[in-house]
Structure formats: structure tokens, C-alpha cells
DOMARVO-484601 format. One record per residue (C-alpha): x, y, z; residue number from 1. Coordinates in Angstrom, 2 decimals, padded with zeros to 5 digits. Example, Ala and Ser with C-alpha at 12.3 -4.5 7.8 and 13.67 -1.06 7.14 Angstrom:
REC      px      py      pz   i
REC  012.30 -004.50  007.80   1
REC  013.67 -001.06  007.14   2
END
This chain:
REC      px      py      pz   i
REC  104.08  097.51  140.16   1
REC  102.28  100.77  139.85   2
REC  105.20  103.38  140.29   3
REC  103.92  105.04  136.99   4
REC  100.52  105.00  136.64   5
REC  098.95  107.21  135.18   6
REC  102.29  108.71  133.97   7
REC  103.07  109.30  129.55   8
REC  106.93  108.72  128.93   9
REC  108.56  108.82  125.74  10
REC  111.79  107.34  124.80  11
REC  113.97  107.85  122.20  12
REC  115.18  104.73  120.83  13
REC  113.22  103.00  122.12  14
REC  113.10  100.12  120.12  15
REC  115.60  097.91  121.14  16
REC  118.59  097.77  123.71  17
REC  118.37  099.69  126.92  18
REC  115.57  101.97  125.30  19
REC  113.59  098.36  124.77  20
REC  114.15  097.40  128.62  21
REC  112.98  101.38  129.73  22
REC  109.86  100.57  127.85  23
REC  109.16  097.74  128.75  24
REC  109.93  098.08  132.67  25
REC  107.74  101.62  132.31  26
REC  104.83  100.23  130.60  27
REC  105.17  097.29  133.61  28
REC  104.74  099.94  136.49  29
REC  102.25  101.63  134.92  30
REC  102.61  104.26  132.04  31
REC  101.59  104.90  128.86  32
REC  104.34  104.67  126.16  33
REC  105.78  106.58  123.29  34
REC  108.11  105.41  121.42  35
REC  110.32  107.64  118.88  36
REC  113.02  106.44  116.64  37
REC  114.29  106.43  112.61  38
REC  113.69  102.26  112.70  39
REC  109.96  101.59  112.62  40
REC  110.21  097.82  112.21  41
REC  111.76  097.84  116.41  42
REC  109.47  100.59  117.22  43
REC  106.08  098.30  115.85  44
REC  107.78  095.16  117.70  45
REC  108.14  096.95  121.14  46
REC  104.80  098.24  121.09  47
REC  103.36  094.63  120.20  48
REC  105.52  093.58  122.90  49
REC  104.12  096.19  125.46  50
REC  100.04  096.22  124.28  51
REC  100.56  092.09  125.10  52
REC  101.29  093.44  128.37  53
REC  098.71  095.46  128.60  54
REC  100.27  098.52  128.01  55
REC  099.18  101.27  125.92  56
REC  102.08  102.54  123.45  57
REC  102.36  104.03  120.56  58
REC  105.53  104.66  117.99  59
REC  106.33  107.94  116.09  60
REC  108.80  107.80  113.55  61
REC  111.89  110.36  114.63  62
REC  115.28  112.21  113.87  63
REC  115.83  113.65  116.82  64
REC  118.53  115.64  115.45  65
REC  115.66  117.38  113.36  66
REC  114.00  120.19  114.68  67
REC  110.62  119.83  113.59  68
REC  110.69  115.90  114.19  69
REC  111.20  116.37  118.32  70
REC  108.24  118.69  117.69  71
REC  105.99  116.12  116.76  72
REC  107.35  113.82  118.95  73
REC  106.27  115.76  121.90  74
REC  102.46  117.27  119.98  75
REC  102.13  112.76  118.78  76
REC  102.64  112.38  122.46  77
REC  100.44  115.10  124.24  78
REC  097.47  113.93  121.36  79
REC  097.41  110.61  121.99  80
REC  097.68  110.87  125.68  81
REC  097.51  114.41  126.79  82
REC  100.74  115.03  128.81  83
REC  104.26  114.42  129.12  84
REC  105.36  113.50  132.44  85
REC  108.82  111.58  131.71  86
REC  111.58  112.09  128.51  87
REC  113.97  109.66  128.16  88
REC  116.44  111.12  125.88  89
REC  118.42  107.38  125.13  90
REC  118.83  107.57  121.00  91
REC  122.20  108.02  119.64  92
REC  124.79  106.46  118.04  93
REC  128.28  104.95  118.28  94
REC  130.08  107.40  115.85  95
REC  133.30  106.55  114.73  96
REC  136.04  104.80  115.71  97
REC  139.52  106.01  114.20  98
REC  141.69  108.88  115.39  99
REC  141.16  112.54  115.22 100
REC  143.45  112.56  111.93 101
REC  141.56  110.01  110.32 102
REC  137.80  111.34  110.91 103
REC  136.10  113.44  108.44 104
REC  134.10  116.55  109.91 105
REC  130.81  115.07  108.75 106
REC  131.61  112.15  111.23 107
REC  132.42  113.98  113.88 108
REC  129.32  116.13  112.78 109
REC  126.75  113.16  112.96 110
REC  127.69  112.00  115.74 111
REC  127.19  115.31  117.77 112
REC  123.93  116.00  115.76 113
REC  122.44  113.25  117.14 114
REC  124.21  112.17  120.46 115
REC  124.12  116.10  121.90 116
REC  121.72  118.07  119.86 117
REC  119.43  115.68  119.46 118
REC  119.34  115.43  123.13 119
REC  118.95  118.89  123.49 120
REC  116.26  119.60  120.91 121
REC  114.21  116.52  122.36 122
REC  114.33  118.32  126.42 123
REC  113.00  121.60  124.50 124
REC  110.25  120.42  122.81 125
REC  109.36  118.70  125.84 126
REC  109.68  121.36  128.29 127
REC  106.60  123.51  127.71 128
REC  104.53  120.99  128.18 129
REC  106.21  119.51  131.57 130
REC  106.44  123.57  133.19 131
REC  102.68  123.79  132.02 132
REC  102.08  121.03  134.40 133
REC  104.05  121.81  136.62 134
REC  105.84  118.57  136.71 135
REC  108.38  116.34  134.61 136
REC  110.91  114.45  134.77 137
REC  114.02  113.87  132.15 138
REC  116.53  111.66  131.99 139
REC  119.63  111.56  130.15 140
REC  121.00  108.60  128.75 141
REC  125.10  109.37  128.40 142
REC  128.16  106.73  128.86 143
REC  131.40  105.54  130.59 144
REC  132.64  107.80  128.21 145
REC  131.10  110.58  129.17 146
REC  133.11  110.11  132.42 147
REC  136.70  109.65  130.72 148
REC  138.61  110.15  128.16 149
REC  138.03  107.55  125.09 150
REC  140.50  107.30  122.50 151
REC  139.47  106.22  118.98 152
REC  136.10  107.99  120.05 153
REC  136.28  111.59  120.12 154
REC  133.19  112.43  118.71 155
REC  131.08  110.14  120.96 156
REC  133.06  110.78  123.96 157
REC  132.57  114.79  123.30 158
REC  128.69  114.30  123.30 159
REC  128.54  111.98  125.86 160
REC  130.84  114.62  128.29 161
REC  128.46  117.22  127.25 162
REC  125.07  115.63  128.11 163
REC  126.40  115.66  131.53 164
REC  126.50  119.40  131.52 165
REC  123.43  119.33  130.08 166
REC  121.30  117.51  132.90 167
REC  123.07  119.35  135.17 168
REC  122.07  123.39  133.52 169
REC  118.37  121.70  132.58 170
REC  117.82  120.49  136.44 171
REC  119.06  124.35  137.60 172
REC  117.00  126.05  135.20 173
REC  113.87  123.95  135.67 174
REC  113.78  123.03  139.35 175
REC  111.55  125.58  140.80 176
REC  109.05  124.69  138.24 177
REC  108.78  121.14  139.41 178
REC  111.04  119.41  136.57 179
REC  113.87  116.95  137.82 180
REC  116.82  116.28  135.21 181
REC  119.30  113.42  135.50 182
REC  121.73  111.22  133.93 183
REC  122.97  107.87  133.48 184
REC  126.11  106.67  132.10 185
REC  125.95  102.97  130.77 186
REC  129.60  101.24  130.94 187
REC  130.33  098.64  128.75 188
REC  126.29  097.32  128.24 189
REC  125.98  093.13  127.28 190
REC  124.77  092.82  124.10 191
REC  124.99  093.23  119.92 192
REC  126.06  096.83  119.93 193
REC  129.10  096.92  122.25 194
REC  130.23  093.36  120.43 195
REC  129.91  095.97  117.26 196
REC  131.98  098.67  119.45 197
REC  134.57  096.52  120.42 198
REC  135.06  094.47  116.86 199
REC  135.27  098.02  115.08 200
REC  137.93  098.80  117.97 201
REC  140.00  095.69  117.33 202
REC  140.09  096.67  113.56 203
REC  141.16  099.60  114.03 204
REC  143.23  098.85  116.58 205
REC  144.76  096.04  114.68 206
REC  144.20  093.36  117.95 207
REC  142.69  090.12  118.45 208
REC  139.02  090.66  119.13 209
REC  139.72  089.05  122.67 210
REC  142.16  091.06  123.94 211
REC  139.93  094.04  123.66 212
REC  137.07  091.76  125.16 213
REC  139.43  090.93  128.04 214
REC  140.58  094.84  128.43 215
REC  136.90  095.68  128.76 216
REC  136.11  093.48  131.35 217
REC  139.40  094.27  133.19 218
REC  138.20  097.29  134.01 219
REC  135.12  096.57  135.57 220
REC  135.78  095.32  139.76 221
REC  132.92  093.02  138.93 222
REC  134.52  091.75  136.35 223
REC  131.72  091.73  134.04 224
REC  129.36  093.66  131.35 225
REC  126.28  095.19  133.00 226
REC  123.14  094.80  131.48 227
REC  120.02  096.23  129.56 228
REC  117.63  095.37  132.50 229
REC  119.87  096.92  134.94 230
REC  120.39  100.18  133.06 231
REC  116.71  099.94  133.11 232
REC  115.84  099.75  136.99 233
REC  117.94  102.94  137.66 234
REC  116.17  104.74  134.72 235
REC  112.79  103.12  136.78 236
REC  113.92  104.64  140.27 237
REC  114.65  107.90  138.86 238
REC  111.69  108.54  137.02 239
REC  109.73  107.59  140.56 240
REC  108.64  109.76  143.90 241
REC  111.41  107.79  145.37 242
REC  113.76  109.72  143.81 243
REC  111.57  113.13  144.67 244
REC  115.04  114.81  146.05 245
REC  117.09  114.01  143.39 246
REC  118.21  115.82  139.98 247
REC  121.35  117.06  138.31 248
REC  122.94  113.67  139.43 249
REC  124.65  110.94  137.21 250
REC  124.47  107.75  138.28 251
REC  127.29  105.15  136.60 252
REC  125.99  101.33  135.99 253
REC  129.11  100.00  134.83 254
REC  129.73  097.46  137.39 255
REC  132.25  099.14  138.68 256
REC  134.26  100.45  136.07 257
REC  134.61  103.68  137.55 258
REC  133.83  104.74  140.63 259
REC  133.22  108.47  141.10 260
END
């Protein structure tokens, strides 16, 4: 696999979950990596993980809802390796999961500080340097949710919405300069984090953990959870020449879940 050589891609969050299995299947076809995220102890494992591989990484310790942290993301990036040819923007967090009536403003606050703006100061600090060469490519890492409505999520599902309409105004301003901006939305992804999301929802919810397991997987026609690695080969095949034609699109991996 050589899809990427020669490329430099950073991803946020990197460290573990989907942004892990980016990293790992980038640094496998080919391009350098840089990692950025507020945990350093998954940020030093992934890169141990990668230079095994034979993969030069690096890590560089980021809020990306802080302006002058995305900034040296992208300067860390473009010293150690020169360029920027791919940003996936994949950090954020779950938020909370009660009711409108029940959230505070600073939770509702966080979320979209780091699920939206962080997105959206990450593609700005990058974007000089991709229309300087001409080139780039960004990816957006949203959600099921940013697809439907998500009770008991409001804050997440808001971001998640808005990231769509994001990728698509980035990949109309920045086309004619050679920069291709797209979008994935995750369903329901195996793994620690959505056993979090759905115990937190049960809780709250006051239901048996398994019926909330079972409603989950109800939804999907495969009837199953997708996974990391598969979130990762679409993030692979859009960061290619094989996707040369394609931007502003959102591509679900949600086995089904919904189908639009």
C-alpha cells in the first residue's frame, strides 16, 4: 500500500478509537503522521505503534477548541515535515446526555467548543498552508447524529448537524484552489466509548442497559455495530486520487442505520 506516500496528515484525536485506526491505516499506505490531542499518554502509544511500522509520526499536545493550539498544530506539522496535505478533523466529545431542561449552558457550551469550533478552527489553520500548495484534502469526522434528530443529545447532535454544513461551505469555497472537503458520519461505532454512550443513556433513561443495546442494533439492517477499521477505510479512500471527483459529500458507515 502506497496510496499516501509522500503525503503529511494530521489527526485530531488521534490517539485511540477511529482516530487510532486513521493513523494507523495512513501511516500503512504511506504518510507521515501527526498526531494532536489533550491525552499525551494515547498520542506517545500510537506513535510507538506507527514508528514499529515504519512510519514516521509525531504527537503535539492540542485543544482544538483553542485558537492558538490549532496554530501550532498546523506550524508542529509543516516543521517537522514541511506540508500539510490531509486534516482529519476526528476529536470531540460525547457531551451530555440529559434533556434540554436539565443541561447547564456550559455543557451545551463544551460540547460545541470542541465538536464544531474546534473543527472549524483546526480547517483554518490548516488552510493556508493546503491553498499555498495548491492541494489538500479535509475530512470531517461527524455522526449518525448529525443525520437525525437525537434526543438526550442536543448539544452533540447540534455540532454534529453543523459539521455537515461545514464540509459542504469549506469544499465550495476551496475547490478551485485544489482542496477537497468531506464528511463521515460514524453510526453506532464497536467499542468502549459507545458502551459509555449507551450506559449514560440507560441511566438517564432509567432502562436496562440491554434494552438500549438491543434498540441500537435494531436500527441497523445489518444488525450490527460497525467498526473502527471500517470507519477507517472510507477515511483511506477519501483522502486518495481515487476519490479525485469527490468533495462536499457525507458518506454514512453505520451499517445501515440510515440510508440517505
Amino acid at each position: 500500500m502506497n496510496e499516501l506516500a509522500d503525503k503529511v496528515a494530521v489527526i485530531t484525536g488521534g490517539g485511540y478509537g477511529i482516530g487510532k485506526q486513521i493513523a494507523l491505516l495512513y501511516g500503512k499506505a504511506g504518510a507521515k503522521i501527526v498526531i494532536a490531542a489533550r491525552s499525551v499518554d494515547p498520542m506517545k502509544q500510537t506513535c510507538a505503534e506507527l514508528e514499529r511500522a515504519g512510519t514516521r509520526a509525531i504527537h503535539v499536545t492540542t485543544d482544538i477548541s483553542k485558537e492558538a493550539d490549532c496554530a501550532k498544530m498546523i506550524d508542529e506539522a509543516t516543521k517537522a515535515f514541511g506540508r500539510v496535505d490531509i486534516l482529519v478533523n476526528n476529536a470531540g466529545i460525547s457531551g451530555p446526555t440529559k434533556r434540554i431542561t436539565e443541561m447547564s449552558l456550559a455543557e451545551w457550551q463544551e460540547t460545541l467548543d470542541i465538536d464544531l469550533t474546534g473543527t472549524w478552527l483546526a480547517t483554518r489553520a490548516a488552510l493556508p498552508v493546503m491553498d499555498q500548495q495548491h492541494s489538500g484534502i479535509i475530512l470531517n469526522i461527524s455522526s449518525g447524529a448529525g443525520r437525525r434528530g437525537y434526543p438526550m443529545r442536543s448539544p452533540y447532535a447540534a455540532a454534529k448537524w453543523a459539521m455537515i454544513g461545514l464540509t459542504q461551505t469549506v469544499a465550495a469555497e476551496w475547490g478551485q484552489r485544489g482542496i477537497r472537503c468531506n464528511c463521515i458520519c460514524p453510526g453506532a461505532i464497536e467499542g468502549e466509548r459507545i458502551e459509555r454512550v449507551m450506559r449514560a443513556r440507560a441511566d438517564a433513561l432509567k432502562q436496562p442497559y440491554e434494552q438500549i443495546r438491543g434498540a441500537f442494533l435494531s436500527q441497523a439492517a445489518m444488525n450490527r455495530m460497525a467498526t473502527e477499521e471500517e470507519v477507517a477505510r472510507v477515511a483511506l479512500f477519501l483522502a486518495t486520487d481515487i476519490s479525485a471527483g469527490v468533495t462536499g459529500q457525507t458518506v454514512n458507515v453505520d451499517c445501515g442505520s440510515i440510508m440517505n
